[in-house]
N, C-alpha and C positions, 0 to 999 in steps of 0.2 A: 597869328593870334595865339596867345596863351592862353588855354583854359586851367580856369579855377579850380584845383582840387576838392572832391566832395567827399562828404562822408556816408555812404550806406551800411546799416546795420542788416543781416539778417536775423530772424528767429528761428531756428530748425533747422537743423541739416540730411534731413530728409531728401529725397528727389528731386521734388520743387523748388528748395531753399537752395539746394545746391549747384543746381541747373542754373534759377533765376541768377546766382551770387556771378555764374563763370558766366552767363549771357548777359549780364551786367557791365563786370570787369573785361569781357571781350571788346565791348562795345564802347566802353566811354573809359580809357586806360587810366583816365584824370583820377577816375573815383578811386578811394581807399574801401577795400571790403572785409568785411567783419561777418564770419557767423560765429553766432551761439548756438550750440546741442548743452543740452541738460543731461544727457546721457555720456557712459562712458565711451562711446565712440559711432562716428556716421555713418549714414545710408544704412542703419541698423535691418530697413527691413526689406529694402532691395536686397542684401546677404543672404534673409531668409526665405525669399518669394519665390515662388515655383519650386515650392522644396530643395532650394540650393541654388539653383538654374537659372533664374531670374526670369521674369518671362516680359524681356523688356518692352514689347507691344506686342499690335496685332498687321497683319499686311493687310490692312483694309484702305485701300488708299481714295477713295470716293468720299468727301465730307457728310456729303447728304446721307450715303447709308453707315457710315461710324459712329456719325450720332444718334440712327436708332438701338446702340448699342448701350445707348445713358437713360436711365426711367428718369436722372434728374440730369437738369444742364444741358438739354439735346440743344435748346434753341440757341443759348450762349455759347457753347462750341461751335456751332455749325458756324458763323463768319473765325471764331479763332483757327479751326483747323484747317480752313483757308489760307492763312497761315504760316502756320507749322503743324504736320500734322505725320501719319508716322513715316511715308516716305521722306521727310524732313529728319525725322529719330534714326533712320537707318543709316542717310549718310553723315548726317555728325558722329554716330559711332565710328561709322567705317572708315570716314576721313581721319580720325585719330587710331586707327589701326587696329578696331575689335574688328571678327572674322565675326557676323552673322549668319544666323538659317532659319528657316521659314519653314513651320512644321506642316504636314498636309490637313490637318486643323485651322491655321493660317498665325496659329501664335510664334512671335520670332522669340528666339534665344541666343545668346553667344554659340560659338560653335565649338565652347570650351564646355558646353554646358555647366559654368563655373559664375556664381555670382560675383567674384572675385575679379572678373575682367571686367566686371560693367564698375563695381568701386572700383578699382585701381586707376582706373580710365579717366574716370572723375575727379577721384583726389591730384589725379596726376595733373588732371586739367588747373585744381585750385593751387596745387605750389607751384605750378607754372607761369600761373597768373598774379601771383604773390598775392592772395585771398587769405585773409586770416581768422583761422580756424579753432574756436576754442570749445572745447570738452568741459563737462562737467559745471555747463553755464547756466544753472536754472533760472529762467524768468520769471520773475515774480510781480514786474510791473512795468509799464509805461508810461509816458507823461508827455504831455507837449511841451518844448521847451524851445520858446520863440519860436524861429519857423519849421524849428526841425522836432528830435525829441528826446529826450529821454529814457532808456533802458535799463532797469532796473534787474539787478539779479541778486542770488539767494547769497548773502555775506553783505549786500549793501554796496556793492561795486555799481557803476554805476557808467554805460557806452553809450557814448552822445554819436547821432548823426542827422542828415538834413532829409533824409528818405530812409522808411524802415518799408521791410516785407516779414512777415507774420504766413512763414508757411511749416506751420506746429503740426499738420494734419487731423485729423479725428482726436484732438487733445482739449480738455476741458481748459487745463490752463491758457491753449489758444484762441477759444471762445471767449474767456473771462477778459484777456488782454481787449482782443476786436471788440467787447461789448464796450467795454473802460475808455475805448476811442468812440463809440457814437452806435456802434454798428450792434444791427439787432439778430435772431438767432431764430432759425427754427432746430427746433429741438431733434437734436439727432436721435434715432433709433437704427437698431442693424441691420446690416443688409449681405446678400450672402451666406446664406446659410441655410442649414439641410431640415427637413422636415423630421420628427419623433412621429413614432406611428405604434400604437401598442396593439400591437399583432402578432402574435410570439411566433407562430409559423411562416409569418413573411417574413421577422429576426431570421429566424433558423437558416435564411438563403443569403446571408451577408454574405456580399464578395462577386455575387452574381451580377452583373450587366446586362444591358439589352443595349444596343446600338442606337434603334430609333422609337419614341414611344411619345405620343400627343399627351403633355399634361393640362387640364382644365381645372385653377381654383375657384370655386364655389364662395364669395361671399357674402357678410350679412347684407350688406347693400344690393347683393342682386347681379352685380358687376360681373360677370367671370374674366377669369383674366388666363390665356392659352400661351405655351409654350410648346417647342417638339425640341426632341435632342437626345443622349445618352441619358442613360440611367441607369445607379448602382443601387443594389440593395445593403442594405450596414445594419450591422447590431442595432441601432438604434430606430433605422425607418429607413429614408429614401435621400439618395444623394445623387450625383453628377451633374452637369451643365445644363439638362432639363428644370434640374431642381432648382438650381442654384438662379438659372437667371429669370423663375417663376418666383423665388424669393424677395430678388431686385425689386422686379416689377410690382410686388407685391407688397414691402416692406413697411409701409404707412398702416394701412391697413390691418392687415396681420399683427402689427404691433398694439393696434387699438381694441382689437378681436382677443387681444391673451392669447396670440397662436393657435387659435383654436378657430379651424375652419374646415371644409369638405373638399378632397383632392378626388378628380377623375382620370380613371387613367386607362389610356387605350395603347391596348402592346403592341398593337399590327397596325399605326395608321399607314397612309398613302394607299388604300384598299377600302371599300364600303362595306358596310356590315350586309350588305344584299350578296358579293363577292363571297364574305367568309361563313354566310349559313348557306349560301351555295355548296362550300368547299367542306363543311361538317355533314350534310346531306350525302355528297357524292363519298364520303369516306363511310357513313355510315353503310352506305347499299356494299362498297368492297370491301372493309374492315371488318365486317359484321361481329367475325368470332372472336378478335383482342378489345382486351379490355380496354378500356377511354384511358388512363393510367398505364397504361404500357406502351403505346405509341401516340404520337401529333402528326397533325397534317400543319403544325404550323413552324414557323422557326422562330423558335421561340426554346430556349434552355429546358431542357428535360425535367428537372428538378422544380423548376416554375412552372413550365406544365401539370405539372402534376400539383402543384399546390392549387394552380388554376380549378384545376380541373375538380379535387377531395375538397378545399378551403373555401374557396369562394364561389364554386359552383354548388357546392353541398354534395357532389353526387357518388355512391355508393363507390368504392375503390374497386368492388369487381365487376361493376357493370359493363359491357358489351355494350362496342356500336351498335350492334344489329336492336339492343333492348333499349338504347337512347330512347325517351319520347320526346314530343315535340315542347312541354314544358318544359323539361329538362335541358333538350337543347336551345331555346333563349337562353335559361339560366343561363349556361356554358359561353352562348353568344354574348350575353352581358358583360358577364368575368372576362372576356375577350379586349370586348371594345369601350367596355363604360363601368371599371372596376371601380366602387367608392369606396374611399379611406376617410377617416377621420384620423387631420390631424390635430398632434396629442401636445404641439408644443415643436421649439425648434433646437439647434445643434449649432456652434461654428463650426466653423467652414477650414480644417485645419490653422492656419498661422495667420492666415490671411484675413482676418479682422476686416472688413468694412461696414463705414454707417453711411445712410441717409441722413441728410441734416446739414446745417454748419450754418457760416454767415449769409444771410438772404440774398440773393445775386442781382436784385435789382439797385442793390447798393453798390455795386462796383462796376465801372467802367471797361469792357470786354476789350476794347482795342488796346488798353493799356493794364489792365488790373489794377488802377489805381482807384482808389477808395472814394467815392460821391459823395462822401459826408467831412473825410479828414484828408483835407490835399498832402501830399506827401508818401501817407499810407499806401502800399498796396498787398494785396492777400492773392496765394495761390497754392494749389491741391487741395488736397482734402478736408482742409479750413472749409473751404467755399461747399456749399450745399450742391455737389455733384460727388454720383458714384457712376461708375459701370460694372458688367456686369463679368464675371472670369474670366480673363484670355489675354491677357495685358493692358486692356482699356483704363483702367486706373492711375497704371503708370504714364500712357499716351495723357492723361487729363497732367498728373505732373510735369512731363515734360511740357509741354504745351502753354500750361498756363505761367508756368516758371518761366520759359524764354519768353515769354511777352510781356513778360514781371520786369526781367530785364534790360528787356529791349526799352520800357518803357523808364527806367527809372536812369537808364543810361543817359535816351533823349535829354530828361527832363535835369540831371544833373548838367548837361553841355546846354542847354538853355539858361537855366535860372542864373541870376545873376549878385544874387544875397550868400552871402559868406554860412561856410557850416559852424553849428552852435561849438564840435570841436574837432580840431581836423586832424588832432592822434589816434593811431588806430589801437590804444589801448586802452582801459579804464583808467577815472579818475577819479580815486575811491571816497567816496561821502560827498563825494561834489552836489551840491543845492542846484535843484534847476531854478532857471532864471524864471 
């Protein structure tokens, strides 16, 4: 039996655009593939993630616990990562011959630490697969055109096919396309990113870490919402992977608040505060004669100690264990275990830009990503109203929802049996749709 040649267009050649195009054209050889990038060249931001390195996923290989890694999308992952999910991500790199590694964090990277093997890998996939790839394609419109559609870009060109996928990621212009097909929008706002904190003496300790430290946000709803994890202090306030996926979790909100909300933060957790006014007691009876600023009983950076101890304890710089009082030492226990910050406002997250938001997911079809409102359509990455939270997770949702973009538009081009609107895989410039 001969199958019919189809036509798929993609929009973006992004992650997911790209993925979906080569898990497409793997799959159903019949189709002719087409991406558009509006930009001057693809995987723009896979080149710059993980500051060069890519941080292609994470080895979380349990569905049930990676999508408590997404504050949006957990429930519509969790059957797709069933799936393909990122032990799926390791061996299609690795079966195309990138060397992967698995940091003790659990984020994987090439073992080139080079984002240039994860593009090379991909592009090498698309001229292999004779996927056709054009730069400098802006999209300006879509249109249904009989069964298929319509692609409008910036000059008036114009790339007809019988399946489109629309994976522009966090891009206005990809929302306006997906709204112009039917599909409605919760309003993206950001996600990922560090807390402003105007404390000039906490400033003054940028560059300082703490390994592990409990953060609790304080909302106007009443809500709090906890995090534990590293933590860096920055010219501007508070950042690391505590902050950042306190952020995620928080990003609705927060955005509604004007960033302006109450952080708690405990430096010593896995320990009771019964445990560390024990541990200030027994130092005060042997410590007696150094002053609280000259030595800790805790582990916790010197330099933060001591802000602990002058800043947020209030307490004199030459005071003596031995002249501790027992006011004094709550204070001290407080600043410990239950420091508050007001935050002042927020920061991105270096390069790494994520929103909460996109197209509503009960509009699209999880086993296939195709669109519940416009048969044909399907949408994947960061379009769709899912984030996660730093460590590769963002790219696992591109990868993931692109190969099932694929898979699915593969199927449904070796099913259907209607002729595409045009089965050149070039434009046909001012062409009227039907």
């Amino acid at each position: 039996m001969t199958v019919e040649p189809r036509q798929l267009v993609v929009v973006g050649a992004g992650a997911a655009g790209v993925f979906g195009a080569i898990a497409a054209a793997q799959a159903n050889p019949a189709l002719a593939v087409t991406i558009l990038e509006a930009g001057p060249a693809p995987l723009a931001k896979v080149s710059i993630s993980g500051g060069g390195r890519c941080n292609v996923t994470h080895a979380c290989f349990d569905p049930a616990l990676l999508v408590s890694h997404y504050p949006r999308g957990a429930r519509e992952l969790r059957g797709a990562f069933s799936r393909f999910q990122p032990k799926d991500t390791l061996a299609w790199f690795e079966q195309r011959g990138v060397a992967l590694k698995t940091e003790p964090d659990g984020r994987v990277f090439p073992r080139s630490d080079d984002s240039a093997t994860i593009v090379d890998c991909l592009l090498g996939e698309v001229a292999r697969l004779g996927i056709a790839l054009h730069l400098r394609q802006a999209v300006v419109g879509v249109e249904r055109q009989g069964q298929g559609f319509g692609v409008i870009t910036r000059g008036g060109q114009r790339w007809c096919g019988d399946r489109l996928l629309l994976a522009t990621g966090s891009s206005g212009v990809g929302y306006r396309l997906a709204q112009s097909l039917g599909h409605s929008l919760v309003p993206p706002v950001p996600s990922l990113f560090t807390f402003t904190i105007a404390d000039a003496p906490l400033r003054s300790l940028a560059g300082i870490s703490v390994p592990t430290v409990r953060l609790k946000l304080v909302l106007a709803s009443g809500q709090p919402l906890e995090q534990t994890g590293a933590l860096l202090i920055t010219h501007w306030g508070m950042s690391g992977p505590a902050v950042l996926k306190l952020s995620a979790f928080g990003a609705i909100p927060l955005h509604e608040q004007g960033y302006r909300a109450t952080l708690v933060v405990h430096w010593l957790p896995g320990t009771s505060s019964d445990h560390w006014r024990q541990t200030l007691g027994d130092f005060k009876q042997h410590q007696g004669k150094r002053t609280l600023a000259s030595v800790t009983p805790c582990p916790l950076p010197r330099r933060l100690w001591q802000y602990l101890v002058l800043h947020r304890a209030g307490l004199p710089a030459d005071l003596t264990w031995a002249s501790l009082s027992k006011p004094q030492l709550n204070r001290l226990l407080t600043s410990l275990t239950a420091d508050t910050y007001a935050i002042a406002g927020k920061g991105v997250f270096k390069e790494e830009f994520v929103t909460c938001g996109g197209i509503d997911l009960g509009e699209v079809n999880f086993q296939t990503l195709e669109s519940r409102l416009c048969p044909g359509l399907y949408l994947a990455g960061e379009l769709l109203n899912i984030d996660g939270i730093t460590g590769g997770f963002n790219f696992q949702n591109a990868w993931t929802t692109g190969w099932l973009a694929g898979q699915g538009m593969a199927r449904s081009g070796l099913d259907s049996k209607t002729s595409a609107p045009d089965q050149t895989p070039h434009p046909a410039k001012n062409r009227q749709s039907d």
